[in-house]
N, C-alpha and C positions, 0 to 999 in steps of 0.2 A: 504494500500500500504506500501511496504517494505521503510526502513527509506531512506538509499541510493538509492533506486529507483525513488523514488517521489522526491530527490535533481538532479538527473540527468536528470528528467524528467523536474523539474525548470529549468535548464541550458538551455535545449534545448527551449525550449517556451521564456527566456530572450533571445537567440540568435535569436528568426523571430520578437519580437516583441508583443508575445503571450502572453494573462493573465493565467499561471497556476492553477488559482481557477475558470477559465470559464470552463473548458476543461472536458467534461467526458471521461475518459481513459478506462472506461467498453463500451463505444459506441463503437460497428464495425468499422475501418477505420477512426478513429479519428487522425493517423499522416497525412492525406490527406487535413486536415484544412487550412495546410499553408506549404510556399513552403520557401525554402533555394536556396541560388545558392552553386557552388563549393567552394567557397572558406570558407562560411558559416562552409556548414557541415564539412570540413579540420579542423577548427578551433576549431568546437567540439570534432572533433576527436583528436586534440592532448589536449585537455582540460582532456575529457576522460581517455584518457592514461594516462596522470599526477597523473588523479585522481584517476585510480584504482593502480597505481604502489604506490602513497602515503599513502593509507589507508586500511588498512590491513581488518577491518570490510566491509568495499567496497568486499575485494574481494571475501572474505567468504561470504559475502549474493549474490551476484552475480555471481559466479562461481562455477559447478558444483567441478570441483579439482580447489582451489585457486593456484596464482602462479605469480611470480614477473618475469615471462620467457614473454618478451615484445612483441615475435611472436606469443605466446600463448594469450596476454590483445587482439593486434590489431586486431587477428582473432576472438577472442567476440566481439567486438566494430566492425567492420567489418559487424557483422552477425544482432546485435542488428539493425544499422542503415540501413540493408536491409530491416528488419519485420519493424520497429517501427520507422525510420526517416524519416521528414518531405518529402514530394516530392521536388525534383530537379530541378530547372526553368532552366536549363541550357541547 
């Protein structure tokens, strides 16, 4: 797993409460483990956005064209937590 990948993927597993080294991330439907409410995932979301606006390796390993254009980060991070975030108890 990609370096900034597997630290965002940390982020998300400290925010439900998750063990990051239990989780197989090649298992089928493994964001379905555990569930976030709204305000949860808001809070990764703007974690996220800090994170890719502050680190420039972030964006180049994550971004097909990298870019500090903030409607451009929130529509990735947007897209990521459709495929890949935890389910919504809400």
């Amino acid at each position: 797993m990609n370096l900034h990948l597997g630290y965002i993927l940390k982020k998300m597993c400290e925010m439900v409460g998750a063990n990051y080294d239990e989780i197989d991330f090649k298992k089928q439907s493994w964001f379905t483990l555990y569930k976030w409410n709204a305000n949860k995932e808001s809070e990764f979301k703007e974690w996220f956005v800090n994170y890719l606006m502050e680190n420039k390796d972030a964006r180049f390993e994550l971004m097909e064209f990298p870019t500090t254009r903030i409607n451009i980060i929130k529509k990735l991070i947007d897209e990521f937590i459709f495929n890949y975030g935890w389910t919504t108890d809400d």
